[in-house]
C-alpha positions as CSV (number, residue, x, y, z in Angstrom):
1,X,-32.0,21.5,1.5
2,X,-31.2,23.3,4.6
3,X,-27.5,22.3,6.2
4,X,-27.3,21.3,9.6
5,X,-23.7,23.1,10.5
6,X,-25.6,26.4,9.3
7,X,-28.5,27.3,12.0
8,X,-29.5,30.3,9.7
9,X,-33.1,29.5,8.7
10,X,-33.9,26.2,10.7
11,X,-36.7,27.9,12.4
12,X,-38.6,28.9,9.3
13,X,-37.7,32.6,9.8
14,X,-35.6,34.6,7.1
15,X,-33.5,36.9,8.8
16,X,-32.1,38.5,5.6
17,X,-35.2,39.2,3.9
18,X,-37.0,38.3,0.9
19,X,-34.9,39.0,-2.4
20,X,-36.9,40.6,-5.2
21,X,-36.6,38.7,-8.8
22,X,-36.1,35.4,-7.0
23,X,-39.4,32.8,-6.9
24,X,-39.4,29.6,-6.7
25,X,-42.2,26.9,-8.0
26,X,-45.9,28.7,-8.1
27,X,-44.3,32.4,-8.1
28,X,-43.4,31.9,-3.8
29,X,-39.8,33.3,-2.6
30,X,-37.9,30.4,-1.4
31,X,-36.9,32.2,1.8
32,X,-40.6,32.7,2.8
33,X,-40.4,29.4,4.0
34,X,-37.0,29.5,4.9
35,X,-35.1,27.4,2.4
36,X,-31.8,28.8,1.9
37,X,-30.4,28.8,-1.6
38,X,-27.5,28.0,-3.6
39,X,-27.8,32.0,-4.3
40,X,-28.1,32.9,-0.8
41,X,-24.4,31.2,0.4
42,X,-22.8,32.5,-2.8
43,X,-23.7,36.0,-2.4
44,X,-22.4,35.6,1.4
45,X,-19.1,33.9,0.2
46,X,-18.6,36.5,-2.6
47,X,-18.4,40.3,-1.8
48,X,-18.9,41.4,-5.4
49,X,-22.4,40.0,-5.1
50,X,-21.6,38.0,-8.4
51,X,-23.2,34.7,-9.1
52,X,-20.4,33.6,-11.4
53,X,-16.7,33.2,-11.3
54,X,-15.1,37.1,-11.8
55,X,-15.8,38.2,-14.9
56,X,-18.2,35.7,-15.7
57,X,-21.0,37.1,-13.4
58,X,-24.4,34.8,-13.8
59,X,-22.6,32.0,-16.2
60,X,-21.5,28.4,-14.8
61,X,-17.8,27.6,-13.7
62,X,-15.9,26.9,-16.7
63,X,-15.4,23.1,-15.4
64,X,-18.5,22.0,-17.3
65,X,-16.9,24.0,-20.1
66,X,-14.0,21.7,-20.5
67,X,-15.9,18.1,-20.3
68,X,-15.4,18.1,-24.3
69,X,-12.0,19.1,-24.2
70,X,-11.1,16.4,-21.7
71,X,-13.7,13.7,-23.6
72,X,-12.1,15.2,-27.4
73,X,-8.2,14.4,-26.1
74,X,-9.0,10.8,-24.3
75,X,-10.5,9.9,-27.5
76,X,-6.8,11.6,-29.5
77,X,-4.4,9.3,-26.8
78,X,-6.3,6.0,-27.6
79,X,-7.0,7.0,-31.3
80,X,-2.5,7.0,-30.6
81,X,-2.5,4.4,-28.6
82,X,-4.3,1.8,-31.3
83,X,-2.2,3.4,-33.6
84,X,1.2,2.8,-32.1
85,X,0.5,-1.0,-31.4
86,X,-1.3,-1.0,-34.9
87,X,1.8,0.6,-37.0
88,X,4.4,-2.0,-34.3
89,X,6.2,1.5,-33.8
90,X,9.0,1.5,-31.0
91,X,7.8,4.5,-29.3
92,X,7.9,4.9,-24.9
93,X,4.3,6.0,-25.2
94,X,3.3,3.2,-26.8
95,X,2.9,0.9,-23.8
96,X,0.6,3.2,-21.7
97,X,-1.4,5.2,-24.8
98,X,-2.1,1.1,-26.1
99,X,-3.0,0.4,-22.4
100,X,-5.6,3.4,-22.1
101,X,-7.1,2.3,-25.5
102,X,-7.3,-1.0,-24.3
103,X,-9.3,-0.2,-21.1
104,X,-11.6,3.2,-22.4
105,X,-12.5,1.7,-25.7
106,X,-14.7,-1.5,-24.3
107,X,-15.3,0.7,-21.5
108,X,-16.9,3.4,-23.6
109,X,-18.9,0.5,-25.4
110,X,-20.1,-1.0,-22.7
111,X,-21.3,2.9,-20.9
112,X,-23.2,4.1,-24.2
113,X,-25.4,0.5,-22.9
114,X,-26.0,1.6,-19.5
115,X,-27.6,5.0,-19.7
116,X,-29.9,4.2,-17.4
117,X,-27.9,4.4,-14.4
118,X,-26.2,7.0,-12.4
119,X,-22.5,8.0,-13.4
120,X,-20.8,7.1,-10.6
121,X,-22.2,3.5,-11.4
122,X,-22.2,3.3,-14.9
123,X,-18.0,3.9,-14.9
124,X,-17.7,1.6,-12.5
125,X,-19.7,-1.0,-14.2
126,X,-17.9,0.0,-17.6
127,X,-14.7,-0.2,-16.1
128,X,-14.8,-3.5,-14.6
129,X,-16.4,-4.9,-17.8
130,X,-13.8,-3.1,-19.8
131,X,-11.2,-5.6,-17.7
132,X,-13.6,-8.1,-18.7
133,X,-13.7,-7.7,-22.1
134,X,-10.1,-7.8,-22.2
135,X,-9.2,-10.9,-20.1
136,X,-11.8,-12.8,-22.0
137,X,-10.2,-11.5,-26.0
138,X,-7.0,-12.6,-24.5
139,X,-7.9,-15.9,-22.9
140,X,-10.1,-16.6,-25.7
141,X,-6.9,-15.3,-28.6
142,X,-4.2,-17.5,-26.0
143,X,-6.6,-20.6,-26.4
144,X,-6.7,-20.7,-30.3
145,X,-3.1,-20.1,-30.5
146,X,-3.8,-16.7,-32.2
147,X,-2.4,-14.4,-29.6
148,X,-0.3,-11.3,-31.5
149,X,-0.6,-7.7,-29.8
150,X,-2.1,-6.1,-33.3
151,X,-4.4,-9.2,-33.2
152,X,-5.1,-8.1,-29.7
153,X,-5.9,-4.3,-30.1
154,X,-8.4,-5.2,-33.5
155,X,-10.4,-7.6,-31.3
156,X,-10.5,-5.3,-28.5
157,X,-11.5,-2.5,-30.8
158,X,-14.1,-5.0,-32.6
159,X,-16.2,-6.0,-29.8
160,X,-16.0,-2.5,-28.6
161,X,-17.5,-0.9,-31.8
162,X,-19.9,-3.9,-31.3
163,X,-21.1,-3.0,-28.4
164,X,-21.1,0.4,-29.3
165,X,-23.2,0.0,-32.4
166,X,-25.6,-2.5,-30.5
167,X,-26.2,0.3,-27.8
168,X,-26.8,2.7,-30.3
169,X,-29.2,0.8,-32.2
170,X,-31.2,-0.8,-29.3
171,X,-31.8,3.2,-28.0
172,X,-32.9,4.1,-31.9
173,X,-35.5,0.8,-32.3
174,X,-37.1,1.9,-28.9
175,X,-37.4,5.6,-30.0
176,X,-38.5,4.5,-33.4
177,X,-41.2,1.7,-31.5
178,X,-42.9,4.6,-29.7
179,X,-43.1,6.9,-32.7
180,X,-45.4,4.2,-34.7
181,X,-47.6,3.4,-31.8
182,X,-48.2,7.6,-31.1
């Protein structure tokens, strides 16, 4: 998609050239038609010629890299968090380790559901339903006069493996429908 704050190209000319070893769909060079691309403006912006981050010439920026690092320690502070309210120990991260399992656990329950929908939406959808899910357990634990924090956390993390599981097995008797009728 040509930018409109770069004029470079808006004509249909190319004025660097075609590049050799670059086609696009049906063996055509992109800047025949005079489509920039994502190549073109990072060979401008890097003088090296590199595609890649130094020293990492034609691989992707380590940011897509770390998405299991980050995903691998959110899942460590609210394995903590349960934990800490679980185990009633008097520890100051207690209150905001039982707080993040108490809003990413229904909220990663109610995402695994939602596949279908961009990721922008889907966390917000998962988020406010997390809030959901955890008003109603508390409402719902207030009104039977069964309200205790531990009691709290294993509800929370009950109808979050719930609707974990029921995501998880709605995707697998779909993929398992289409197998029998192929």
């Amino acid at each position: 998609m040509q930018s409109f704050s770069d004029p470079v190209g808006l004509d249909g000319s190319n004025p660097g050239g075609s590049r050799p070893g670059t086609s696009g769909p049906g063996g055509h060079d992109p800047g025949e038609f005079g489509i920039d691309t994502i190549d073109d403006h990072l060979a401008a912006d890097d003088p090296s010629g590199g595609t890649g981050p130094p020293g990492r010439a034609g691989r992707r920026p380590p940011a897509a890299d770390s998405l299991p690092v980050v995903a691998g320690a959110a899942v460590a502070m609210a394995g903590v968090g349960a934990a800490l309210a679980l185990a009633d120990i008097g520890s100051p991260l207690r209150a905001p380790f039982t707080l993040f399992f108490l809003l990413t656990a229904p909220a990663c329950g109610i995402a695994a559901a939602l596949r279908g929908l961009d990721p922008l939406s889907r966390a917000v959808v998962a988020g406010g339903g997390a809030l959901a899910v955890d008003l109603l357990t508390a409402q719902t634990m207030l009104a039977l006069h069964s309200w205790s924090v531990r009691g709290g956390v294993v509800a929370v993390g009950a109808v979050s493996l719930l609707f974990f599981l029921l995501a998880h097995g709605w995707r697998h008797r779909g993929r398992s429908a289409r197998s029998r009728t192929s």
